[in-house]
C-alpha positions as CSV (number, residue, x, y, z in Angstrom):
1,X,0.0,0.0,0.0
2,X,3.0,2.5,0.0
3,X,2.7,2.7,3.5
4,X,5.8,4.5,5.9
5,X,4.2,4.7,8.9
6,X,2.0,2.5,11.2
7,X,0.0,3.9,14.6
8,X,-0.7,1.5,17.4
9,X,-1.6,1.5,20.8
10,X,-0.3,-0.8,23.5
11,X,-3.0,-2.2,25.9
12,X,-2.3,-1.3,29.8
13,X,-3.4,-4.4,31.2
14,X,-1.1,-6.4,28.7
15,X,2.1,-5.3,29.5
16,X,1.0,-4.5,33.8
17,X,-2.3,-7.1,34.2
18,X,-2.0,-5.3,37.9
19,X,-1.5,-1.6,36.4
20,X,1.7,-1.8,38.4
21,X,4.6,-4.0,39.9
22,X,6.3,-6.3,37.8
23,X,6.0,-6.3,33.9
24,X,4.0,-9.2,32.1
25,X,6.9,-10.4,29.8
26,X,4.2,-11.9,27.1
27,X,3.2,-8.4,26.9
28,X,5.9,-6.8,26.5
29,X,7.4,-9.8,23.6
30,X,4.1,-9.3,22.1
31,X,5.2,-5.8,21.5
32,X,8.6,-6.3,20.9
33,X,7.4,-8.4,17.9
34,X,4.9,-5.6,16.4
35,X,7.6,-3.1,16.3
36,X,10.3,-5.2,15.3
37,X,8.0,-6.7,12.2
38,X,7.5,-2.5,10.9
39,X,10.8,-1.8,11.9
40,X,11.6,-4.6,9.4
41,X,9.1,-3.0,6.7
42,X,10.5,0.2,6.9
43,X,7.3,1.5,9.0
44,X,7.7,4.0,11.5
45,X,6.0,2.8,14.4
46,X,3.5,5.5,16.6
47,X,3.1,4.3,19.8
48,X,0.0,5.6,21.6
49,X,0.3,4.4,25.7
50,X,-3.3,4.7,26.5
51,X,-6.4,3.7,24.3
52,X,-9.2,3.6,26.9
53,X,-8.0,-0.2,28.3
54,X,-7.6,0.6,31.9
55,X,-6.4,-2.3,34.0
56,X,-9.4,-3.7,35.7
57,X,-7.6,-4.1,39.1
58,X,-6.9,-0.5,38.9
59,X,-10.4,0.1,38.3
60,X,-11.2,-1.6,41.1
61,X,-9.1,1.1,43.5
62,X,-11.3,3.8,41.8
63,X,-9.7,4.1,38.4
64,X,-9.6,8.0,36.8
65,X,-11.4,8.9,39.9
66,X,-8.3,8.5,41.9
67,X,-5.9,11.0,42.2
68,X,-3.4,7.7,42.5
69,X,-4.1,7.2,38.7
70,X,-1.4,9.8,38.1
71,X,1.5,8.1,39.3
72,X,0.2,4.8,37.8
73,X,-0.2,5.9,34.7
74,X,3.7,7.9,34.9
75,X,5.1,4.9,36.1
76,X,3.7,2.3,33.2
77,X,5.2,5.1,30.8
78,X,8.3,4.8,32.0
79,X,8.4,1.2,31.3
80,X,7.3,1.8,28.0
81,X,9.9,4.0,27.6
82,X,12.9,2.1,28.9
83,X,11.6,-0.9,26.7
84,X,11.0,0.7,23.5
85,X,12.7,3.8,23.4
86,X,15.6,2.0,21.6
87,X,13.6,1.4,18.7
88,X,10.0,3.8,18.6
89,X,10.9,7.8,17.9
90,X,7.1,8.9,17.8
91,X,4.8,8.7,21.1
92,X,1.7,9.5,22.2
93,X,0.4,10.1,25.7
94,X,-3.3,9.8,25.8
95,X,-5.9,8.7,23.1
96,X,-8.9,11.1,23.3
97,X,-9.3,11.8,27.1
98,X,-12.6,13.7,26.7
99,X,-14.2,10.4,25.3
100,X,-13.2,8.0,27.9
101,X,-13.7,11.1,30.7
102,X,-16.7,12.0,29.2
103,X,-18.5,8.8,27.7
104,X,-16.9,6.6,30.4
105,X,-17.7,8.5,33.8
106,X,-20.7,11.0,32.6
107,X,-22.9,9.5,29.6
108,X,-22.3,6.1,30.8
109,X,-21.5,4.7,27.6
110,X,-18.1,3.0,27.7
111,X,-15.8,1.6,30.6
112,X,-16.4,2.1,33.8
113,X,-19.9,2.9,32.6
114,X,-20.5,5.7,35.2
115,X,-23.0,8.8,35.1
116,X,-22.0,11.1,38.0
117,X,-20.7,14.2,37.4
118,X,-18.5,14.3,40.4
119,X,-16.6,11.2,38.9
120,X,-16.4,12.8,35.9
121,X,-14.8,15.6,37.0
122,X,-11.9,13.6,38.9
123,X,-11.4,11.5,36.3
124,X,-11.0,14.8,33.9
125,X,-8.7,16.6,36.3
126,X,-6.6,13.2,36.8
127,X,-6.3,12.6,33.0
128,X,-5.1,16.1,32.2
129,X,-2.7,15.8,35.1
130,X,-1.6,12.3,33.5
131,X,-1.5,13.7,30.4
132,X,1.8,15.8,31.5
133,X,2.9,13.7,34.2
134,X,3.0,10.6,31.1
135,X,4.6,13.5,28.9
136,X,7.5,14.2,31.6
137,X,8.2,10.4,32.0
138,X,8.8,10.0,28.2
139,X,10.8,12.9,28.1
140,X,12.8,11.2,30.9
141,X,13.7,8.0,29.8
142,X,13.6,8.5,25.9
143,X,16.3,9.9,23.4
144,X,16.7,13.4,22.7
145,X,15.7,12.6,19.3
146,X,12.4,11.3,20.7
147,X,9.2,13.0,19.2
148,X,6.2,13.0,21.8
149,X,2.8,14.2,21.6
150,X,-0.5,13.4,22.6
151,X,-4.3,13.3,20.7
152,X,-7.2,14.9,21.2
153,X,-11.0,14.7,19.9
154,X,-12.9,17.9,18.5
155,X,-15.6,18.5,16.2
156,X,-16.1,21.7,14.5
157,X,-19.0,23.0,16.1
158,X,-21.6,25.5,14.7
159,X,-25.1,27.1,16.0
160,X,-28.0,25.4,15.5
161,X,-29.6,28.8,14.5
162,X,-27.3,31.1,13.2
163,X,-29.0,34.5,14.7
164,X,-29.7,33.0,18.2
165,X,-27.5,34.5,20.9
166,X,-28.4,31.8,23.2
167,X,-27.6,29.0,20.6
168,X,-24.2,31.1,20.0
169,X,-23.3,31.0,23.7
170,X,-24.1,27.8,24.2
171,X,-21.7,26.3,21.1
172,X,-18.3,28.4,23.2
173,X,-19.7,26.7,25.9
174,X,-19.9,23.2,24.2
175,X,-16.5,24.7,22.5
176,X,-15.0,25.1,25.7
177,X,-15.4,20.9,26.7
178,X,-15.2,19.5,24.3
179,X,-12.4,20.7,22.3
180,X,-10.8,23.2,24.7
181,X,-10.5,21.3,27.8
182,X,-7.3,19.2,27.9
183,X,-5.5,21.1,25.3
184,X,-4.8,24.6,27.0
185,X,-3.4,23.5,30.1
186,X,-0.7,21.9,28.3
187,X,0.1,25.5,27.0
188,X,-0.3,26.8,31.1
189,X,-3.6,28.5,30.1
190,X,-5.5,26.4,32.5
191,X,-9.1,25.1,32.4
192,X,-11.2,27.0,29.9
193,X,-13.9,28.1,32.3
194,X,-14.6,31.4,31.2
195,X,-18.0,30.3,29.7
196,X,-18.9,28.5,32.7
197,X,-17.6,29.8,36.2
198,X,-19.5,27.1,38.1
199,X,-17.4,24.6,36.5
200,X,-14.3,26.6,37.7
201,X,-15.2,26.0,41.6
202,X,-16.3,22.4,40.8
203,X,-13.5,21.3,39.6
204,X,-11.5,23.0,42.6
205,X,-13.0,20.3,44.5
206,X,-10.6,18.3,42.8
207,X,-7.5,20.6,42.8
208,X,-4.9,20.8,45.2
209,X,-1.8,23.4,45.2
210,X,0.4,23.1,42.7
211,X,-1.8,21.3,39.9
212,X,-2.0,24.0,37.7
213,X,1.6,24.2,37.0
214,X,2.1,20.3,36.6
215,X,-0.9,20.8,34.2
216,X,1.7,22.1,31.6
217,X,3.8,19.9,29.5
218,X,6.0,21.0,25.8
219,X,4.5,18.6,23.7
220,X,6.2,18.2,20.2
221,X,3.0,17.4,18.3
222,X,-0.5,17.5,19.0
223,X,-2.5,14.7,17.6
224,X,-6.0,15.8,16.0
225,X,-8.5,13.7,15.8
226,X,-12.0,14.6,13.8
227,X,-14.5,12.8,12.1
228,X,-17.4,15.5,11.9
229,X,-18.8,18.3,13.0
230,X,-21.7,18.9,15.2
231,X,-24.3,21.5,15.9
232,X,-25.1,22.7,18.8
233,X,-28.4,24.4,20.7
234,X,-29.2,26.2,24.1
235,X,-30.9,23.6,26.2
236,X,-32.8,24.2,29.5
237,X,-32.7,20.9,30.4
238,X,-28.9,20.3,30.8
239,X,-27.1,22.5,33.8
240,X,-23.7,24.1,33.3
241,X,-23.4,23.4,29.8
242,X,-26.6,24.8,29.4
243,X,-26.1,23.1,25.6
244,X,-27.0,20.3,23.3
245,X,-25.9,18.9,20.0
246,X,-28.3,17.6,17.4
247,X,-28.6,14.7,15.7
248,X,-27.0,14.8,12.1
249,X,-30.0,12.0,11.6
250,X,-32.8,15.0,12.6
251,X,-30.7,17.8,10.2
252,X,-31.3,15.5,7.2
253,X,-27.8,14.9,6.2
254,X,-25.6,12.5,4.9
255,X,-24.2,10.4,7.4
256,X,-21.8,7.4,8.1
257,X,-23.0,4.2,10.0
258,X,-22.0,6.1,13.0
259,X,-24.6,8.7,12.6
260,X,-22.1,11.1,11.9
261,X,-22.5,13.7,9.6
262,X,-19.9,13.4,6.1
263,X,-18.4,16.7,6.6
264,X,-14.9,16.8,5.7
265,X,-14.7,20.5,6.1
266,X,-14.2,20.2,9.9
267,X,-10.6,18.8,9.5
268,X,-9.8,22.3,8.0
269,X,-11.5,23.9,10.4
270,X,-10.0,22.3,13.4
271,X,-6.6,22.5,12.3
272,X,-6.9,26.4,11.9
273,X,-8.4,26.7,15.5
274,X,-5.8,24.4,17.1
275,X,-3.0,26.2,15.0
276,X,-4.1,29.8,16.3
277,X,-2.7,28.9,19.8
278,X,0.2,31.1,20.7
279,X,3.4,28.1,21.2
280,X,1.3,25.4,19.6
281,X,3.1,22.7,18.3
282,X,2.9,21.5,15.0
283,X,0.2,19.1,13.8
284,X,-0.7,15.8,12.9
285,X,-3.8,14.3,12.0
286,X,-3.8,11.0,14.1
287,X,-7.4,9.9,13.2
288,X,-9.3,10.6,10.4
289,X,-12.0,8.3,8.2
290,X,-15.5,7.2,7.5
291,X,-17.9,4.1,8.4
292,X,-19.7,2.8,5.5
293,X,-21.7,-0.4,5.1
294,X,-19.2,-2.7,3.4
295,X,-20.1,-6.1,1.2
296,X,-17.5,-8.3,0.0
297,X,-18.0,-9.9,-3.4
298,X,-16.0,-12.0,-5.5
299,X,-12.6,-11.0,-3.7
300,X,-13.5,-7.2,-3.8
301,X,-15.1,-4.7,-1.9
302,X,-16.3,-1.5,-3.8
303,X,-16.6,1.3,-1.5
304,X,-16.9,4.8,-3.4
305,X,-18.6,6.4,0.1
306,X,-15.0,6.1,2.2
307,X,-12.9,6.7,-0.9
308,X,-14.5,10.2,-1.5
309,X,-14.2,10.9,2.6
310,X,-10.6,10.2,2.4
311,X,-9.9,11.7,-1.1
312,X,-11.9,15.0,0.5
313,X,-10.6,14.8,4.3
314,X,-6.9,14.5,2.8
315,X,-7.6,17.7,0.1
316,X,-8.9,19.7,3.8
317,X,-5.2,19.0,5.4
318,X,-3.6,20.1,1.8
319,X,-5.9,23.2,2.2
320,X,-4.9,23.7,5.9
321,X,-1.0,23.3,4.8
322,X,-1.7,26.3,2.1
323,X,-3.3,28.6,4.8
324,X,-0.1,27.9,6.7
325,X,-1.3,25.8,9.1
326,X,2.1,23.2,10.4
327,X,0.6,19.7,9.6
328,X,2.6,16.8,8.9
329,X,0.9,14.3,8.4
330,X,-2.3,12.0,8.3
331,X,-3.5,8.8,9.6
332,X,-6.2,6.9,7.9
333,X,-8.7,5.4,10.7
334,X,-8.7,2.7,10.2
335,X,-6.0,0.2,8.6
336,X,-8.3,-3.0,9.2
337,X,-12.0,-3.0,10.0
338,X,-12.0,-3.3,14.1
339,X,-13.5,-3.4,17.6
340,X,-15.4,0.2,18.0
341,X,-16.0,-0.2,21.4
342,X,-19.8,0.3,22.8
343,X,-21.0,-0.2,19.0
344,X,-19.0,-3.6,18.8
345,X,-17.8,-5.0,15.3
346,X,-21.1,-3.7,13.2
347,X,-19.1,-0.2,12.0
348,X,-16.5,-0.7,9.3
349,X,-13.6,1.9,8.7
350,X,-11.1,-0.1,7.8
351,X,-9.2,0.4,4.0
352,X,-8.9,-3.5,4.6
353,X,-12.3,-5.4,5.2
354,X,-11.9,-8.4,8.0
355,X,-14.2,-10.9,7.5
356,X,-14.3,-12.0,11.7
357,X,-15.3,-15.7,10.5
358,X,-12.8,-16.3,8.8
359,X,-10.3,-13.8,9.4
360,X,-10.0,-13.3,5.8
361,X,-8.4,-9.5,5.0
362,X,-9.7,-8.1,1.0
363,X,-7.8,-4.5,0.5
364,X,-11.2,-2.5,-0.4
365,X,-11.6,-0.1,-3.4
366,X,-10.3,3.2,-1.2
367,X,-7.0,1.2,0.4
368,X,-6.1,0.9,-3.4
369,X,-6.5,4.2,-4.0
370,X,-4.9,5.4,-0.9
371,X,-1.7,3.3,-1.5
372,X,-1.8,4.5,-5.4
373,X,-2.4,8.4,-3.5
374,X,0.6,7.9,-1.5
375,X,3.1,5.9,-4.0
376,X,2.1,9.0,-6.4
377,X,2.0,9.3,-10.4
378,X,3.8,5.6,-11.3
C-alpha cells in the first residue's frame, strides 16, 4: 500500500495485568514483535500508551477517579519508555481523554460505565494531570531525538440557529469541553472556564496546590482527531453546559453508519483553530475516516462512500497546509475494519475489510487508492 508509517496503541493491562509491579513479559514480547515486524518494513512505528484499556484491578481502586491514577499511569510510561525507546521515535500520551472522561464516567456509555458528574470531573482533572505527568516520564527515559505528543477529539462545532445568541453561547460553551478542555493547560492556560464559572469551583473540589503548573507539559506534536462536526443548541434541560448537539440524523444529512454527519470541512477547520494557539506545536492528524456499510464480493469490496471521505478529508489537510497551518501528516482510521467499542464489530472503517469468521483481509476499493495516493503518479 505504500505505507511509511504504522499507529498502534499498546494495551495497559497487557504489559502490567495489575496496572503496576512487575512487567508481564508476554506483553511486552508481544510488543517487541509488532515493532520489530515494521521496523523490518520500513514502518515508522507510533506508539500511543493509552487507548481507553484501563487495568481492571486499577479500576477496582477507583480508576480515573483516583488521584493515585497519576502516578500509575507515569510509572507504566516509563516502562514503556525504557523498553522501547531504543527502537520507537514517535509517542503518544493519551488517546482522546474527553471520550473515555466523558463517555466513560458522565454519559455512561463506555468503561467504567458511570453517570456522576462528580466522577467525571476527577477522572478529567486526573487525566489532564496524567496527560503531562506521562509527557515528563517520556521525556525522561527517551532519546533526545524522541518525538512525543499526545491526541485529542474535537468536532467543528456551529449554531444550530445562526442568529440566536443563546444558541451562539451555548456552542463556546460546548466549544469550551469538548475541544478546549485538555488542550490549553498543556500551554499553562489552565481550564477553559470562562463560559462557565460554576465549572471553575467544581473542579476546585478536585485541585490541590500546585496542579495548575504540573498541568503544563511541551509537547512536540498535537494529535487531531476529527471525524465530523456537530451543531449545537441552548438547552434548558442540561445544567452548566446549558447546551446540546443535534442529531446529524434530525438535520437531514448525509451520514456514516456512526450517525455522523460526512463533513470533511471540519478537519480544516479544526486545524486552523488548534494552529491559532500562541506556542502550539505542529500538527498531525492521528485519526481521520468514514464508516460505511461494506459487502465483500467476489474478492472485492467496492466502497466509493470512504474513498470520496478520504480523497476529501486529505484535500482539507492540503488546504490547511496552504493557509499555513504546520501539519505533517495523516493517519487513515482505520487500517483493518476493528473493535469500535460500545457499538462492537457492526461499523467498518477499515481500507482493509476483515471478514471476523474467517479472518480473511480483501484490501477495499479506497486502500487501493490510498496506497496508489501515497506511492504517487507511477
Amino acid at each position: 500500500m505504500g505505507l511509511t508509517d504504522f499507529r498502534f496503541s499498546a494495551a495497559w493491562a497487557r504489559v502490567l495485568p495489575s496496572g503496576m509491579g512487575r512487567p508481564n513479559q508476554q506483553g511486552l514480547d508481544f510488543y517487541d514483535r509488532l515493532v520489530d515486524a515494521c521496523l523490518k518494513r520500513d514502518l515508522r512505528p507510533w506508539l500511543t500508551l493509552y487507548h481507553w484499556d484501563l487495568p481492571s484491578a486499577l479500576q477496582a481502586r477507583g480508576g480515573w477517579a483516583s488521584r493515585d491514577v497519576v502516578g500509575w499511569f507515569a510509572d507504566y510510561a516509563d516502562l514503556m519508555a525504557r523498553h522501547f525507546g531504543d527502537r520507537v521515535a514517535h509517542w503518544m500520551v493519551l488517546n482522546e481523554p474527553m471520550v473515555f472522561v466523558g463517555a466513560g464516567h458522565l454519559l455512561g456509555v463506555h468503561a467504567p460505565g458511570r453517570r456522576h458528574l462528580g466522577a467525571f470531573l476527577a477522572a478529567a482533572h486526573h487525566a489532564t494531570l496524567a496527560q503531562a505527568e506521562g509527557g515528563r516520564a517520556l521525556r525522561a527515559a527517551l532519546p533526545a531525538a524522541a518525538r512525543i505528543g499526545t491526541t485529542f477529539s474535537c468536532a467543528y462545532l456551529t449554531p444550530h440557529r445562526p442568529d440566536s445568541t443563546r444558541d451562539a453561547a451555548a456552542t463556546r460553551r460546548a466549544d469550551a469541553v469538548l475541544n478546549r478542555f485538555f488542550v490549553e493547560p498543556t500551554l499553562g492556560l489552565g481550564y477553559p472556564t470562562e463560559e462557565m464559572p460554576a465549572l471553575r469551583w467544581l473542579l476546585a473540589r478536585y485541585q490541590q496546590p500546585g496542579d495548575e503548573a504540573r498541568l503544563a507539559f511541551d509537547f512536540d506534536f498535537w494529535g487531531i482527531q476529527n471525524y465530523t462536526r456537530e451543531v449545537v443548541r441552548f438547552s434548558p434541560w442540561l445544567p452548566l453546559q446549558w447546551a446540546a448537539l443535534v442529531p446529524a440524523r434530525q438535520r437531514g444529512v448525509f451520514c456514516t453508519d456512526m450517525d455522523w454527519e460526512v463533513y470533511p470541512e471540519s478537519i480544516y477547520q479544526m486545524l486552523k483553530q488548534f494552529s491559532a494557539y500562541k506556542n502550539a506545536p505542529p500538527l498531525v492528524i492521528t485519526e481521520s475516516g468514514a464508516a460505511f456499510p461494506d459487502v465483500c464480493q467476489g474478492g472485492r469490496v467496492a466502497d466509493p462512500a470512504r474513498r470520496a471521505y478520504l480523497e476529501a478529508a486529505i484535500g482539507q489537510v492540503l488546504r490547511a497546509q496552504r493557509a499555513g497551518v504546520d501539519v505533517r501528516g495523516y493517519f487513515a482510521w482505520s487500517l483493518t475494519d476493528n473493535f469500535e467499542w460500545a457499538a462492537g464489530y457492526a461499523p467498518r472503517f477499515g481500507l482493509v475489510h476483515v471478514d471476523y469468521e474467517t479472518q480473511q483481509r480483501t484490501l477495499k476499493d479506497s486502500g487501493r487508492w490510498y496506497g496508489q495516493f501515497l506511492r504517487g503518479p507511477a
